[in-house]
Phi, psi and omega in degrees: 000139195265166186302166150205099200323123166245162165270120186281011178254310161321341150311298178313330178271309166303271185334307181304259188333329164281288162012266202319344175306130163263131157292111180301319212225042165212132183330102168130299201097023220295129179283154182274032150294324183246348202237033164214156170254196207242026145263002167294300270254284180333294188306301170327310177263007162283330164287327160212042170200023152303133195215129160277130172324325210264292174286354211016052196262143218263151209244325194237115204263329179206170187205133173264130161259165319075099178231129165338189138276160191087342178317306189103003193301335195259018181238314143355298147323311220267287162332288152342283178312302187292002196264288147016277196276335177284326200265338151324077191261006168294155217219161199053056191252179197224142143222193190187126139284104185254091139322134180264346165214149184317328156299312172294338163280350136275347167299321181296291189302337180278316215300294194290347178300281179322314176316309205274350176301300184309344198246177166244346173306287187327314205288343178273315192288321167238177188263136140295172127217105200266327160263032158258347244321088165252181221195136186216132174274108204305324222245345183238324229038010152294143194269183174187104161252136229233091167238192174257157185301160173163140224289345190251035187277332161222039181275121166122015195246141082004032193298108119046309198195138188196114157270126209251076159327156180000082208279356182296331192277323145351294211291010203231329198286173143274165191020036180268356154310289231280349166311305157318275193339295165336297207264356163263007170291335169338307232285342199260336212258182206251344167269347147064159203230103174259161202235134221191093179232159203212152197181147126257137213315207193240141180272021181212141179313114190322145187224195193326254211265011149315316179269310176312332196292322199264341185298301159353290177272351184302292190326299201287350173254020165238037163083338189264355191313329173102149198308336188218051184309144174253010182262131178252098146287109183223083178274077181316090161189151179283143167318158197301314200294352172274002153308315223252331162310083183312291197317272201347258165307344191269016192254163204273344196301307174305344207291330206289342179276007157221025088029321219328328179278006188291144167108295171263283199270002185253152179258112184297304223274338164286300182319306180297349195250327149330319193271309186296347182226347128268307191275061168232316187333301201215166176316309207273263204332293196285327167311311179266004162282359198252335187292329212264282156274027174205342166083025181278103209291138210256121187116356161274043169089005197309135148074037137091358172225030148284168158308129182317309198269022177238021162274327171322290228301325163285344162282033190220011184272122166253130143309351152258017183280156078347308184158142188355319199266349179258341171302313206279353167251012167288320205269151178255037177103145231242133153252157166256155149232144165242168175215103167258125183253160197255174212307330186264010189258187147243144179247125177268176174193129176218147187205144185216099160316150172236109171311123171281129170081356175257305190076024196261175194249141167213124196276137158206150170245192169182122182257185190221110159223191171239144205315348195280336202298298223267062160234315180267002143223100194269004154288351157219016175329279162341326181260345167284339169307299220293331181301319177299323172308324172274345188101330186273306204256134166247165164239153190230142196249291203215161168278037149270331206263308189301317204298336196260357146281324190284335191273338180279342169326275170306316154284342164299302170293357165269339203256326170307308183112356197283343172277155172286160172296300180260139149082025174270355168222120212220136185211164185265140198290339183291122188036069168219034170308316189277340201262322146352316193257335207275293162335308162307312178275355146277019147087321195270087167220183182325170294348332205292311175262147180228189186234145163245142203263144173247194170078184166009314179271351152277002141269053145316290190276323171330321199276317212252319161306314134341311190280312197310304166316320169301311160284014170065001194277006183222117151236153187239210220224010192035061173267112188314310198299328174286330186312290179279009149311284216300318187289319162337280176328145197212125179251155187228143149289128169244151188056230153279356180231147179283129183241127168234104168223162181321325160273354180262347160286344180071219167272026210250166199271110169252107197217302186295319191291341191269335175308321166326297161301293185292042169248303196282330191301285189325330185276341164325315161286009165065051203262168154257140223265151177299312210260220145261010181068172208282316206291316175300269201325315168287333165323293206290337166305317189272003171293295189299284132046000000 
């Protein structure tokens, strides 16, 4: 956690008053002067005593925690808020504790209830009210409401301060981006808002605004954050590469640096004994006991077998890729890759420009499905809403309907001059019969489209592509439905070669990572553009003009 200058008599004061607070639901009532440690203590006055010395302006508007499980975090958290309202002297003010389900928002809400039970100094300061569960500061009437998530959760409200408990399960909602939005709108106005989300990563490859929170905080804590972040990053996890080091983590010696609770509320010699007799049973038990308790990210390579190229792959987001039209006026020429799935599938379409005078590769995509999808895979429905919602994903009424968007693409990126005359658009020959004739009547056959052989002979790019990423020689437009292609993907050695196909991933959707490879086989091949590039394409618009 980086330094964050504070006022220290507004510290002191949060600190005294959180001390004193008791665990309602442990022998003895222990106060969290003896029963919390003390980088919860750190967050606590980073929230509410960050100050810049010179202006006295509050410096940490919002803050990400990352913590294991066991932590103490949702009682803690419970603490905070009453610490919160206590230290509030403005009065009719709102704050909100936001849950993603209704067991954790009484859990949260019995926790600050019980403190206050236990004490009779509290019970003169604040008001319960338990079937609201609100909590009133007497002497102000600022509030501390304790809910579950939900899409109307602030609507008309300002909060002062909201706090988001496990903020990885949001990223499983529809619209909890614009929940967000909503509750960082506070954030803009002169009485301004600070936001406090606390999480254990996700037992499924992080996703909407979950994978937005951590990408976020990853940055500002590695310096890329932009001249002035108002996000405080305090991220239990180990770097990536000791993530992809099994002896590493799995050694218990290592467990205690993401940790913070070893000793008090986690029993080191139970954890071990936890991992060795449940998170050991099977791959998958231990990918998600490790997602859990060590906070090791699942799609970063957990247990050794993703793709080589997605611990890169979020260090390769350029922020000004946008979207197609800024790739095609970047590039001096574009190969396509396609993937076509069949009604319960998804259909890809991927293009990767080679940058003039950089020559690094730059990547954008577009997936396809049809309504049958999100019935027949209803585990990932919700996350394919959020992709349409992004715009990367279309839904299609019949696939003659997918094949004549993806072929209007690819004509479109024919028409810029930006395809080589052969070999610029390349798909794997299985059930692409609709898309094969749709092409066709878009003007697009042999040479320009080919078929790319798969299984085995894709590693070239498998393989190659990595190095590219690794080196920054590849970038993309950081679009979530590829974040989780990518986390997706799963490589096996067969022989001598690394293979990623749809069976060694199981059920999960590669579907834009294989378009991808049949992209890369073509740029591979060093090609050259037919035309004149977008600079040309625009002439001749303002000619026909």
């Amino acid at each position: 956690m980086a330094d964050v200058p504070l006022n220290q008599e507004k510290a002191a004061k949060a600190v005294a008053f959180f001390n004193r607070l008791r665990l309602p639901d442990v022998p003895g009532t222990p106060p969290l002067s003896e029963a919390c440690g003390e980088w919860f203590r750190d967050i606590l006055c980073a929230v509410l005593a960050s100050e810049d010395p010179e202006t006295g302006r509050r410096l940490v508007w919002e803050l990400l925690c990352m913590v294991p499980k066991k932590n103490s975090k949702t009682t803690y958290v419970a603490a905070l808020g009453l610490t919160a309202l206590y230290m509030e002297e403005a009065p009719n003010r709102q704050m909100l504790i936001v849950a993603p389900s209704q067991n954790i928002s009484e859990r949260c809400f019995e926790q600050a209830q019980g403190m206050i039970r236990i004490d009779e100094r509290l019970k003169a300061i604040f008001k319960v009210q338990d079937h609201l569960k609100c909590i009133t500061r007497n002497k102000t009437g600022t509030q501390l409401n304790v809910k579950t998530f939900d899409t109307s959760i602030v609507t008309g409200e300002i909060p002062i301060l909201t706090i988001i408990d496990e903020l990885h399960e949001l990223g499983k909602k529809a619209k909890a981006a614009a929940v967000m939005q909503q509750i960082r709108g506070g954030g803009i106005t002169k009485q301004r808002g600070q936001v406090l989300m606390i999480t254990t990563q996700s037992d499924e490859p992080p996703a909407g605004i979950w994978r937005t929170e951590i990408d976020k905080a990853r940055k500002i804590r590695d310096g890329k954050g932009g001249a002035s972040p108002i996000m405080l990053p305090v991220l239990y996890e180990f770097p990536v590469e000791k993530q992809l080091n099994q002896d590493y983590w799995r050694n218990p010696r290592n467990w205690d640096l993401v940790l913070p609770n070893i000793g008090m509320s986690i029993d080191r010699q139970a954890l071990v004994d936890d991992y060795e007799n449940n998170g050991k049973v099977s791959k998958e038990t231990e990918q998600i006991w490790a997602s859990q308790h060590l906070n090791i990210e699942i799609g970063v390579g957990l247990g050794g077998d993703g793709w080589s190229g997605a611990m890169h792959w979020l260090g390769c987001v350029d922020a000004s890729l946008t979207g197609l039209d800024v790739l095609l006026k970047r590039s001096e020429v574009c190969t396509i890759g396609i993937d076509w799935g069949g009604a319960d599938d998804l259909a890809a379409l991927y293009v990767i420009g080679r940058e003039a005078g950089t020559k690094r590769w730059l990547g954008w995509g577009k997936a396809w499905a049809r309504p049958t999808v999100f019935e027949q895979r209803k585990g990932i429905a919700q996350r394919l809403r959020e992709f349409e919602d992004d715009e990367d994903l279309i839904i299609s009424a019949t696939g003659e309907e997918q094949a004549a968007s993806a072929a209007e693409i690819c004509r479109r990126i024919a028409d810029t001059g930006l395809l080589p005359e052969a070999a610029g658009i390349g798909l794997d020959s299985a059930g692409v019969a609709l898309l094969l004739d749709a092409l066709e009547m878009a003007g697009l056959e042999q040479p320009l489209v080919q078929a790319v052989a798969q299984g085995w002979k894709l590693q070239t790019a498998i393989s190659s592509v990595p190095l590219k990423l690794e080196d920054r020689r590849f970038l993309h437009g950081d679009q979530a439905i590829m974040a989780w292609t990518v986390g997706n993907a799963k490589q096996t050695l067969k022989g001598s070669n690394y293979v990623v196909t749809k069976e060694v991933s199981g059920a999960a959707k590669i579907d834009l990572l294989m378009a991808l490879f049949n992209a890369a086989m073509l740029m591979f091949l060093n090609p050259e553009a037919s035309g004149g590039g977008m600079d040309d394409y625009f002439k001749s618009l303002a000619g026909a003009a």
